[in-house]
N, C-alpha and C positions, 0 to 999 in steps of 0.2 A: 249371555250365557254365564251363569257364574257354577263353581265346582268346588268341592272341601277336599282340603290335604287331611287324610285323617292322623298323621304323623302330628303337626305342628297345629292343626285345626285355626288354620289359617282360608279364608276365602278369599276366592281370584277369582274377577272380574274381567273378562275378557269382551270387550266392544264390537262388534265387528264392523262397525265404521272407524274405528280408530286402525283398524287392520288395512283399509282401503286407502286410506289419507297417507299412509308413509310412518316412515318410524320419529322422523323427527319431529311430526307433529304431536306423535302419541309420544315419546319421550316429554316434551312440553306440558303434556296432562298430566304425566303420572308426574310430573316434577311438582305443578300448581299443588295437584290433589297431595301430596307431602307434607307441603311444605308450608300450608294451612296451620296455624299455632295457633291455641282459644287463649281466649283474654282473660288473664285472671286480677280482680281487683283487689287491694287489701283491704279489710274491714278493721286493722289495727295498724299503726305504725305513723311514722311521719312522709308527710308527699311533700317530694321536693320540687318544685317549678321552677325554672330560669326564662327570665323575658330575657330576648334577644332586639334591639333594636336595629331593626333594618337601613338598610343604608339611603341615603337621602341625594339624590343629583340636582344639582343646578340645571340651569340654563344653560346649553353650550354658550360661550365668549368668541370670540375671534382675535386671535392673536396676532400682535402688528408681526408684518414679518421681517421687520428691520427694528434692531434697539434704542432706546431713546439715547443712549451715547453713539452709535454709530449717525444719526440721525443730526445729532450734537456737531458731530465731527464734518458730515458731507457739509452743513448749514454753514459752519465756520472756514471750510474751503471757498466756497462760494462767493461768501462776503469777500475773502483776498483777491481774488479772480478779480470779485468787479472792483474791489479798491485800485489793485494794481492796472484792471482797465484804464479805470478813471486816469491814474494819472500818467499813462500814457499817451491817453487823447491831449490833454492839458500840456504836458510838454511837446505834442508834436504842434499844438498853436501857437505856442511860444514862439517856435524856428519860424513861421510863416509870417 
């Protein structure tokens, strides 16, 4: 049904499925139908373009979850451990 303001000679479009749906869907329309902008190109002037390069991922890795110094340090506990075994076995043959 559409009707003229003869004040402003303005036309108003009234849907009446848009009346059945709720306001907030017909708010949604009138907002799309708005907010429609036409394209205008220049036919003089300079166009400016920017390339944008996108971002690039690897392979996910797998991270050790202990550090090559801490790893450093357990290795060099261990060897003393067994040094200091050694030579306790070695000294308790001696006594025997």
């Amino acid at each position: 049904m559409t009707t003229k303001s003869s004040n402003n000679n303005v036309n108003v479009e009234i849907n009446k499925s848009t009346k059945t749906r709720g306001t907030a869907a017909a708010n949604e329309e009138d907002l799309y139908n708005k907010e429609k902008i036409e394209l205008i190109v220049p036919t003089t002037g300079k166009l400016y373009f920017e390339h944008k390069s996108e971002l690039v991922f690897c392979k996910p890795h797998l991270m050790p979850l202990k550090s090559q110094a801490l790893e450093r340090l357990e290795e060099m506990q261990r060897e003393t451990a067994r040094q200091l075994q050694e030579k306790r076995l070695k000294g308790s043959h001696k006594k025997n």
